[in-house]
N, C-alpha and C positions, 0 to 999 in steps of 0.2 A: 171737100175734104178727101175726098175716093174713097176712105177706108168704111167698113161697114160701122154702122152704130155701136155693137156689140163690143166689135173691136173699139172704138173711141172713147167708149164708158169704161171699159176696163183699164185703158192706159192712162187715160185724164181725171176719170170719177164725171159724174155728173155734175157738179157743180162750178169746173169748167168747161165742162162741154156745154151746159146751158148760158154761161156770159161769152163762149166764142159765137155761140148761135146769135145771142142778143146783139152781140159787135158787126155782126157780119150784117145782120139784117139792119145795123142803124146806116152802116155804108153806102148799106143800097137805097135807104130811105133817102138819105140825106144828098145822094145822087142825083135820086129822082127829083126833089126839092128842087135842085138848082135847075135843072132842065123844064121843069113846071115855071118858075120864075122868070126864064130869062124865054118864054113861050116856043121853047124849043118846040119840034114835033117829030123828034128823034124816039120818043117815049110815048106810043098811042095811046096808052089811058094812066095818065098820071098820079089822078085823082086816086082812082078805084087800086092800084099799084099803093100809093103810102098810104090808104086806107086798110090791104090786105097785111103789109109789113107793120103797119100799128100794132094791128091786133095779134100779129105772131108773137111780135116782142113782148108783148105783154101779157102773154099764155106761154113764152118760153122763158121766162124768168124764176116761174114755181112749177114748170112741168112734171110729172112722174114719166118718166120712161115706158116705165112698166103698165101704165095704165092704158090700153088699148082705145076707147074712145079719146082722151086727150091729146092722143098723139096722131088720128085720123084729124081731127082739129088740128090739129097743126101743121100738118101734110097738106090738109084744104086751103089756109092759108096762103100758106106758100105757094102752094101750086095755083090760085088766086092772082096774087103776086106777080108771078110769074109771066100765068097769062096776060095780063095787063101791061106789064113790060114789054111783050114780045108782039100784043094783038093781035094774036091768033090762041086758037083751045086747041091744048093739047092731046093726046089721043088717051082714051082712060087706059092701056096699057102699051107701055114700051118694049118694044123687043129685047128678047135676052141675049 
């Protein structure tokens, strides 16, 4: 997206901000999918990758924003996700 959350919920509302999250994450699920199928090994942990992306989508469909534990659940996810996509752990914090 680049834009900050803040900024996304004010322009969009939340409740397309949470079905573009849900689309984006079905993209990449369904990405990973074909790469898991066709035994690709472009995708190190495939499994564990649309296992993390399940359970995004399906905690970003009713998310609260504003709700600080639900949305650390959801960051973990992703960054879940993530890591399993890329097979390697990321650093707990990125430079500014």
């Amino acid at each position: 997206m680049g834009q900050s959350l803040e900024w996304a919920r004010s322009t969009k509302g939340d409740a397309k901000l949470r079905e573009e999250f849900h689309e984006d994450a079905t993209i990449v699920f369904d990405l990973v999918d074909r790469e898991e199928r066709v035994k690709s090994t472009v995708i190190p942990h495939p499994a564990e990758c649309m296992a993390a992306l399940s359970r995004f989508r399906d905690m970003v469909r009713s998310i609260d924003f504003d709700d600080a534990a639900s949305m650390a659940s959801l960051k973990a996810y992703a960054r879940q996700a993530l890591e399993a996509f890329m097979g390697q752990t990321l650093p707990e914090k990125f430079p500014e």
